[in-house]
N, C-alpha and C positions, 0 to 999 in steps of 0.2 A: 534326241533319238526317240524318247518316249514320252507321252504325257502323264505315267506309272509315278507316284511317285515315290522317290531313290532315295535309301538309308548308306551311311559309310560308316562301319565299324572300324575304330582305329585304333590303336596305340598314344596317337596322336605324336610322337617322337620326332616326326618332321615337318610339325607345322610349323617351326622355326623359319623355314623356308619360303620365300614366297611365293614361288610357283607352286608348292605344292596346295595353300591356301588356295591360291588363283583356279587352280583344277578345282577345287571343293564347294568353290560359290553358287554353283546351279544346281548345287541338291539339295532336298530338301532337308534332310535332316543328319546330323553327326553325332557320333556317340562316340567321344573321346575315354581313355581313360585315365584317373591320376588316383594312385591309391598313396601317396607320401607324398610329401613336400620336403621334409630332414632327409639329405642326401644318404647315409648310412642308411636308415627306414628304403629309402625308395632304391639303394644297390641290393638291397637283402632280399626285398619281394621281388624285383620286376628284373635284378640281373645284367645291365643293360652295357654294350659297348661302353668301355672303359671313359670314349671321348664323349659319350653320352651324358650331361649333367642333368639334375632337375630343371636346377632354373633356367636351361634352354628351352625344356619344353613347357615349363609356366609362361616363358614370355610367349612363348608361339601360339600357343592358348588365347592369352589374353591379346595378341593380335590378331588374331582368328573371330575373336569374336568382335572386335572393333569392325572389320571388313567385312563381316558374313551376316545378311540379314535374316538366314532360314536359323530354324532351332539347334539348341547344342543339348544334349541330355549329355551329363557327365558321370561318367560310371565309377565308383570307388569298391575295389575288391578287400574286405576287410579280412583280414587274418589275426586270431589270438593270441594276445602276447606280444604283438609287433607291431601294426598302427593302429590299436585300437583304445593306446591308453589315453587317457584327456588332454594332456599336452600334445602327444601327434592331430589329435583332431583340431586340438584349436589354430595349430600352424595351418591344418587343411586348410577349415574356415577361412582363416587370412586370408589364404590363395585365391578359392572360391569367389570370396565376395570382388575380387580382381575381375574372374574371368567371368562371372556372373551368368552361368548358365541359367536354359530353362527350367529345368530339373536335375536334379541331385538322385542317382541311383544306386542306393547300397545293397551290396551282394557281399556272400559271404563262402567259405567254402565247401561246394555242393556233391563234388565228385571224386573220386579216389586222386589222392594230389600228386607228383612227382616227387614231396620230400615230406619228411613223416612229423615236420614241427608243424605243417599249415593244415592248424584245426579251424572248424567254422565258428563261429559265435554263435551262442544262444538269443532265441528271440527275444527275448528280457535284453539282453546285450547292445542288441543293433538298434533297438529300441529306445534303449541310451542315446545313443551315438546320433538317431534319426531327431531326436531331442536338442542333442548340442549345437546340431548342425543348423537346425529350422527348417522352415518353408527355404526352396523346395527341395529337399528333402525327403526320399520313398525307399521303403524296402520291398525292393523286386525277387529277392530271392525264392522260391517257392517252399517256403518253409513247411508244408506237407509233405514236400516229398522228398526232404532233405536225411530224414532218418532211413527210411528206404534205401537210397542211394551210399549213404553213406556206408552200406552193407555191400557195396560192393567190389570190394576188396577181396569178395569170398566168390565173388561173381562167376570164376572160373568152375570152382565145383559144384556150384547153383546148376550150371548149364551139364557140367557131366552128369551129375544125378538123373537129370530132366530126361538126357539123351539114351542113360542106360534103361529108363524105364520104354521109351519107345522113340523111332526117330524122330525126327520135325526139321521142319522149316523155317528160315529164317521167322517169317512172320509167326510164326507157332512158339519161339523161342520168348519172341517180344512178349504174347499177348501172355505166355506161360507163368512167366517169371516178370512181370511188372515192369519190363525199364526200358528206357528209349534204344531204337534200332543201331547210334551210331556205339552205344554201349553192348551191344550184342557182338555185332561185327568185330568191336576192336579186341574183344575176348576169342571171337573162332580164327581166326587166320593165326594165334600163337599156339592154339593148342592142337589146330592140326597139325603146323608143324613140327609140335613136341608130338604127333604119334597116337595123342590122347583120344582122338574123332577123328571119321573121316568122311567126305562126302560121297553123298551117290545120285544116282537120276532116276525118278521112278514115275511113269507118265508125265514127263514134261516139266517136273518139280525138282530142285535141289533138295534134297536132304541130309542132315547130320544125324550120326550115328555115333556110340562110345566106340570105342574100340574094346 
């Protein structure tokens, strides 16, 4: 369809399958992820359909990569306390050297979580971990702007202070308060309709206001 070339962010959960492989082959690149290989480790992080096992999707990995010529980056999400001790890595490893991707990318957690145990690792930490692991081996997380973020928790009255001092605009919001747009948005639609802001139109602009 294009001669653009096509990235697939995945799960990877059903590359078990073989059609789902067979649709994957003419792109250029996948980004799988596998943050545990210890089936307890990898229910606690990723949660997954009960009929869900690891090592279905380890073998579908490492058949994936046997049948696909374009690159695999493999993504591993590290959480404190839970795969990030030496033993969970070294079973990684094992896996890894299986499925023998192009690059190894560690990320760690950057943004207000859904449960309050998944802290990020220190860059000292992953730094370890990017060590144990080897070549290839990267830490992608944006470790700049990970303490930023991690403030946003408070994000909600970051934005009402903002709004009480004068109104603004989506983009006035962003540039106001330092953090990406889909973190702005997923803050205003709760708190308008808790009441707290409302919008308005003023030459052709949205704008938010406190209440």
């Amino acid at each position: 369809m294009t001669t653009i070339p096509v990235a697939v962010l995945t799960n990877g959960s059903l590359l078990y399958r073989r059609e789902v492989r067979d649709s994957l082959k003419k792109v250029d690149l996948v980004l799988p992820s596998l943050d545990a290989v210890a089936p307890k480790t990898f229910q606690r992080i990723n949660r997954p359909l009960k009929s869900l096992g690891i090592e279905r999707i380890v073998r579908g990995l490492m058949d994936f990569r046997k049948e696909y010529g374009g690159k695999i980056w493999l993504e591993v999400m590290l959480v404190k306390g839970i795969n990030d001790r030496r033993e969970e890595i070294e079973k990684l490893k094992r896996a890894i050297a299986k499925i023998k991707p192009d690059r190894i990318q560690l990320n760690t957690v950057a943004r207000p979580p859904c449960e309050r145990f998944a802290k990020a690792l220190s860059n000292k930490e992953l730094e370890r971990i990017e060590n144990l692991l080897g070549p290839p081996a990267e830490i992608i997380v944006d470790l700049g702007r990970r303490t930023l973020l991690s403030g946003m928790e408070d994000l909600k009255g970051r934005i009402i202070s903002l709004l009480k001092r004068r109104p603004a605009t989506v983009q006035e919001l962003i540039d106001g308060l330092g953090v990406p747009k889909e973190e702005v948005l997923k803050y205003l639609i709760p708190l308008e309709k808790e009441k707290r802001i409302k919008s308005l139109k003023f030459r052709g602009k949205k704008y938010y206001q406190a209440k």
